[in-house]
N, C-alpha and C positions, 0 to 999 in steps of 0.2 A: 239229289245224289245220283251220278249214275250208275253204270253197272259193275259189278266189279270185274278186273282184267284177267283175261285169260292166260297164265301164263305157263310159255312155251318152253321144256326144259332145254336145257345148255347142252349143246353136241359139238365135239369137234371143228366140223366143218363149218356152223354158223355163230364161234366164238370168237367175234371181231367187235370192234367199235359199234358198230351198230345194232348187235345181239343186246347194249344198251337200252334203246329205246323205248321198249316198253315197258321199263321201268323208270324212265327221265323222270315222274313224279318223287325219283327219291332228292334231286335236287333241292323240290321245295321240302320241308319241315313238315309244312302245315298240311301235306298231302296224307300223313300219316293219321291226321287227327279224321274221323269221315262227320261230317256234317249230314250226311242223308236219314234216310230211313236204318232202323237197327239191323245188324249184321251177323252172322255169325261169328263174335270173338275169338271162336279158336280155330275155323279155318279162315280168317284174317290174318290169323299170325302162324298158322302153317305156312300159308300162300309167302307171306314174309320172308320165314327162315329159308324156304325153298328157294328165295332169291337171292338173300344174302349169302346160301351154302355157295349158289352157281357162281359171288361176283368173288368169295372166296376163292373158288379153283382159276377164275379169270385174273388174279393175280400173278400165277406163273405163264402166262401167256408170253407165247413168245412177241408177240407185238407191244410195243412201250405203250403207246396208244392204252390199246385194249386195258393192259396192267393200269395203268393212272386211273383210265374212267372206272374200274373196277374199286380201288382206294377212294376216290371220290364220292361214289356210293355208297362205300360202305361206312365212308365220314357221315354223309347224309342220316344214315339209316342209326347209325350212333350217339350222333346228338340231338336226333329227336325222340329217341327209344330206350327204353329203359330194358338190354334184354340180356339181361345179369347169369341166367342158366344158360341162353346160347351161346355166348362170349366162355363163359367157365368151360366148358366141354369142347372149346375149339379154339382157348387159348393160345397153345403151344403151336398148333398151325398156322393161327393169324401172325403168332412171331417170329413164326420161320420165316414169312411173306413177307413181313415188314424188313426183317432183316436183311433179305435177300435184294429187296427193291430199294434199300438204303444203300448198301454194297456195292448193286451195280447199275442201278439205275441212274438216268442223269437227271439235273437240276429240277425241272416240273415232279416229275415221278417221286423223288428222293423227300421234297418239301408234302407231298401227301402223306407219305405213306409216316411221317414224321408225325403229320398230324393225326395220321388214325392211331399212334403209337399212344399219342396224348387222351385221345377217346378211350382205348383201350383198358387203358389204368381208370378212365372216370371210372367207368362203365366195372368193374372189377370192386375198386376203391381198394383202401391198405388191406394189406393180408401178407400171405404167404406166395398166392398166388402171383400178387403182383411183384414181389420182389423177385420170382424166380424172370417173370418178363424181363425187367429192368435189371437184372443181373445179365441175363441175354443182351439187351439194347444198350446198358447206358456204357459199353466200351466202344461201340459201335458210332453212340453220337459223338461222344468224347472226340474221338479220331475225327470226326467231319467235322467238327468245331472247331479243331483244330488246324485241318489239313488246307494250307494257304493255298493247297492249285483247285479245291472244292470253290463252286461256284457260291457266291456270295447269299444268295436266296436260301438254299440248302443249308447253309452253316448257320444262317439265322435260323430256320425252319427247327433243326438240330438244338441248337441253342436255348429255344424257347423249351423243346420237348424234353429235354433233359432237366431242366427245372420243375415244368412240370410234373415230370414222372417223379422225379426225386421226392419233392414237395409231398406227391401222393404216397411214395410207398417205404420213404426208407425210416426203418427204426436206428441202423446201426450209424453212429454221429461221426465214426470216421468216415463212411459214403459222402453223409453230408457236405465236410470241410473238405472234402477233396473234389466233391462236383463243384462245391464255390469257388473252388482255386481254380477251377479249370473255369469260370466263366469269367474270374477276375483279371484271368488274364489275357481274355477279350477285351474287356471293356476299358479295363486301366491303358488301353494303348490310344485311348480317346484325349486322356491327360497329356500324354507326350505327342505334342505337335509335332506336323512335320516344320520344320520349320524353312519353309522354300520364300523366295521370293515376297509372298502374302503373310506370310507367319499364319497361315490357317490348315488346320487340318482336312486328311484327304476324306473330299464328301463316299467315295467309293464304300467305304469301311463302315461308317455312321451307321446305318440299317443295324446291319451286326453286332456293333455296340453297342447300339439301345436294345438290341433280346438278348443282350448278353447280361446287361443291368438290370435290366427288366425282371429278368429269372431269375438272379443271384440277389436282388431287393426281395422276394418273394420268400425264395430258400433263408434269408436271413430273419426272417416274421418268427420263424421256428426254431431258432437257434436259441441255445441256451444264455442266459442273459451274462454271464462273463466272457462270452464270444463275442456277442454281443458288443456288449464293451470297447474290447480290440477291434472290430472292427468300423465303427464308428470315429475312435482315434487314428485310424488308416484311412479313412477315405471324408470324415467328414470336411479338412481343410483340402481336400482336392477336388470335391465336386462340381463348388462352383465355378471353376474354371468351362466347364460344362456350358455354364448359362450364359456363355458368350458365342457360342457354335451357332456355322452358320441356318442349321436345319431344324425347323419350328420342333418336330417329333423330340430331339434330343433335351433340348431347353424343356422342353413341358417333363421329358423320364427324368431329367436331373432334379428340376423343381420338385415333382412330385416323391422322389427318390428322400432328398433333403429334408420334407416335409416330416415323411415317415420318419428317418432318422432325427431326428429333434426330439419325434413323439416319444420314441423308444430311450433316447438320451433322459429323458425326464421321467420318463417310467424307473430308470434304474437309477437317478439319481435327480432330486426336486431342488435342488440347488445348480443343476448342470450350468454353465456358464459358458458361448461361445465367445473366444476368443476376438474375433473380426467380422464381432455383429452388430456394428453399425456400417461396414461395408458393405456385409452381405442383404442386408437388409433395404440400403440405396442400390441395391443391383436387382432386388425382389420386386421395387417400387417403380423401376424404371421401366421392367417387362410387362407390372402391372397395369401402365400407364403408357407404352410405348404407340407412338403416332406416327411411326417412322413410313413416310409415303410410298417407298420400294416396296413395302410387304403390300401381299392381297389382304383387301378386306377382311378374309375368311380369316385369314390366319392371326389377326390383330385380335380378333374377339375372342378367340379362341385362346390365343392366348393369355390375354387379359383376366378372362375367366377364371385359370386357370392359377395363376400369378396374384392375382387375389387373393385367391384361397390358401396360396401357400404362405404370402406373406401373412396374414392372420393364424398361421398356426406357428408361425417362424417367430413371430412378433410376443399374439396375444394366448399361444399355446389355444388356438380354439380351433372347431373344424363343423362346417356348413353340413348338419344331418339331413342325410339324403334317406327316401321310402321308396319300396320297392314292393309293390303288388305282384302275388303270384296265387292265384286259385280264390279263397276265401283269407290267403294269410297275409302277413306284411313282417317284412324283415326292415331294421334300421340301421344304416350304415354311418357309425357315429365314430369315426375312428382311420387313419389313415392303413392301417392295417390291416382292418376291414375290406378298404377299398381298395388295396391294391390287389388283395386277394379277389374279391367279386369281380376287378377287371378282368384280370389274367384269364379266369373260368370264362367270364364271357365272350372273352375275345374267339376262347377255342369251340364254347357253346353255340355260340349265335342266339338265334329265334328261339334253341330249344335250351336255352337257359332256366328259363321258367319251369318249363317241364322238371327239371333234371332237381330245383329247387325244392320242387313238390314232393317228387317222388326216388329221389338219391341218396340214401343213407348214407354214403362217405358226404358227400356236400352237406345235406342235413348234418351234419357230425362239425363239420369245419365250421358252420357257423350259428352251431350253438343251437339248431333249429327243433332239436328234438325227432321222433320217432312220425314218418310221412300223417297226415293227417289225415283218416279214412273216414268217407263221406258215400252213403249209401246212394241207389240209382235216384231215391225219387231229390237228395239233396240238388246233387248234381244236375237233375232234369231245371229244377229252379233257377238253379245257378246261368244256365247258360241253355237256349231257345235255339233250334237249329237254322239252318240258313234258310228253309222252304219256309219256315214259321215267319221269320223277320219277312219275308220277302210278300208275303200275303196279309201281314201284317202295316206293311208299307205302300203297297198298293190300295188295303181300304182307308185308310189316312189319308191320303192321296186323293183318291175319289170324294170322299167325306171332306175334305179342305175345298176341292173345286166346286164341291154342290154348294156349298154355306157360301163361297165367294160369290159365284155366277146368282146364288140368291138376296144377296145383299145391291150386287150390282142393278139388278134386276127389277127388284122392290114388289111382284107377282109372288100373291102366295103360292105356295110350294105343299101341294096335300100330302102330309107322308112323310116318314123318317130320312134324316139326311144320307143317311145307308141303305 
């Protein structure tokens, strides 16, 4: 491990772009975790806040520049960290900055500061607190998801954070049904073709309609099961139209969108019947099976994968239980509901999904995981060997393999240990 960095407070005149740099390890995740020799943990995370305070006030910078890489960082620093007192006591600051940089920042800037909104509530989980945020934010996305001259990155960006924030923080169920309307009537514009020349819909908008699905598939996990209901009757015969678009991304949201609704149909009723389901099921079979020489490789298996799975749960109501290692525990994703949720989190997680699973009460809470699992030093020292350990550990392997070969080749006794 090396040394730890010095770091240089925040001044006016050297608060630009590259006032960044000597904290460019927030990029990575894994720079937070230290591999070396033992440290001082609490001026570790002194050193921390002191950086996160400076990328805080570099949010109002007058340079767009400067503002982004500051949101970026403090993305970084969010979903690898769990730092629930800092965020509490500087809540209503980071949401004045997000707002501010949703408002009036453009397209790059706008899709960050969205995403740290989405961190913001992990990092919080339901409360009080988080509703007063998201009473702040979610008029704020509402309008950019809506607003047709907003740049199409942004409004997706918007789009996604609104679902997620909602998902995290709202109790009251009129919020609910009204952020769904508002995404519904994103994504329902994916059903009305345009209908030019090609009869295909415009690929421009797609992006957007799939986080617009995406979100509103999500917000629907949690809705009361006679909403439920309605809206499964609204959207289950319009989906598949979906699974004829020409963009892989859309076809796999729809498929997997369908999937979940089936599950949830049979949840609330063991008799459910679809109507034009041996269509849809020659439409399930075709994608699952499709050879069509125009697509990439990539996109064939992936899809196939994908379309497989759906039609088995479309078909034989079944779902391929997936395991998910994180520390000493294992969670089992046996359920499409499950998984739409573990996507969503991880898409906005990353690397530090794991972490977040370990050590996140609201996530531990969403899926059932119970209260974080506390594991004392010397557990932990077992658990996992630092990188100097591995590294001197692999070197005399190493040495110890070439003596025993070079002595085999050889066939000259050897007086002495192979080490």
């Amino acid at each position: 491990g090396g040394q730890p960095r010095n770091v240089q407070p925040f001044s006016d005149e050297d608060a630009s772009i590259e006032t960044m740099s000597h904290c460019s390890g927030f990029s990575d995740p894994a720079s937070f975790t230290e591999d070396g020799p033992e440290v001082d943990e609490e001026a570790t995370q002194e050193d921390l806040e002191y950086k996160l305070k400076g990328f805080i006030d570099l949010t109002l910078d007058k340079s767009a520049k400067t503002r982004q890489a500051a949101l970026e960082s403090l993305k970084s620093a969010f979903s690898s960290k769990i730092l629930y007192e800092f965020v509490m006591e500087r809540r209503m600051t980071l949401t004045d900055s997000i707002e501010r940089c949703i408002k009036k920042g453009k397209s790059d800037e706008q899709c960050a500061a969205a995403g740290l909104a989405c961190l913001l509530c992990v990092q919080m989980g339901s409360g009080i607190e988080s509703e007063e945020v998201f009473k702040t934010l979610g008029p704020v996305l509402k309008k950019i998801v809506c607003d047709g001259t907003a740049s199409i990155q942004a409004r997706q960006a918007c789009a996604t954070c609104l679902g997620i924030c909602c998902f995290i923080v709202t109790d009251d169920i009129t919020e609910l049904y009204s952020t769904m309307e508002c995404l519904e009537n994103i994504f329902t514009k994916a059903y009305q073709r345009d209908r030019d020349a090609n009869g295909v819909s415009s690929t421009h908008n797609t992006v957007l309609h799939i986080s617009a699905l995406l979100a509103w598939t999500l917000l629907l996990t949690i809705c009361p099961m006679n909403e439920v209901k309605k809206k499964i009757e609204m959207h289950l015969h319009k989906l598949p139209s979906l699974l004829s678009c020409d963009d892989l991304n859309m076809r796999i949201a729809a498929g997997e969108t369908l999937a979940l609704l089936f599950e949830l149909a049979r949840e609330t009723d063991a008799d459910f019947l679809y109507e034009d389901m041996e269509l849809l099921t020659e439409k399930l079979r075709a994608l699952a099976t499709d050879g069509n020489k125009h697509r990439a490789k990539v996109d064939k298996r992936k899809q196939r994968s994908v379309f497989r799975d759906v039609l088995r749960a479309v078909e034989e109501r079944d779902f391929p239980t997936e395991m998910v290692k994180f520390g000493p525990e294992r969670m089992y994703i046996d359920c499409w509901v499950k998984k739409q949720t573990y996507d969503t989190f991880k898409e906005i997680l990353g690397s530090g999904m794991q972490y977040h699973l370990q050590s996140n009460d609201f996530l531990r809470n969403v899926f059932e995981l119970g209260p974080p699992v506390m594991l004392d030093a010397a557990a932990l020292k077992t658990m996992k060997i630092s990188r100097f350990e591995r590294h001197l550990y692999n070197s005399a392997a190493f040495k110890a393999r070439t003596k025993a070969r070079s002595k085999c080749r050889d066939k000259r006794t050897d007086v002495g240990e192979f080490f």
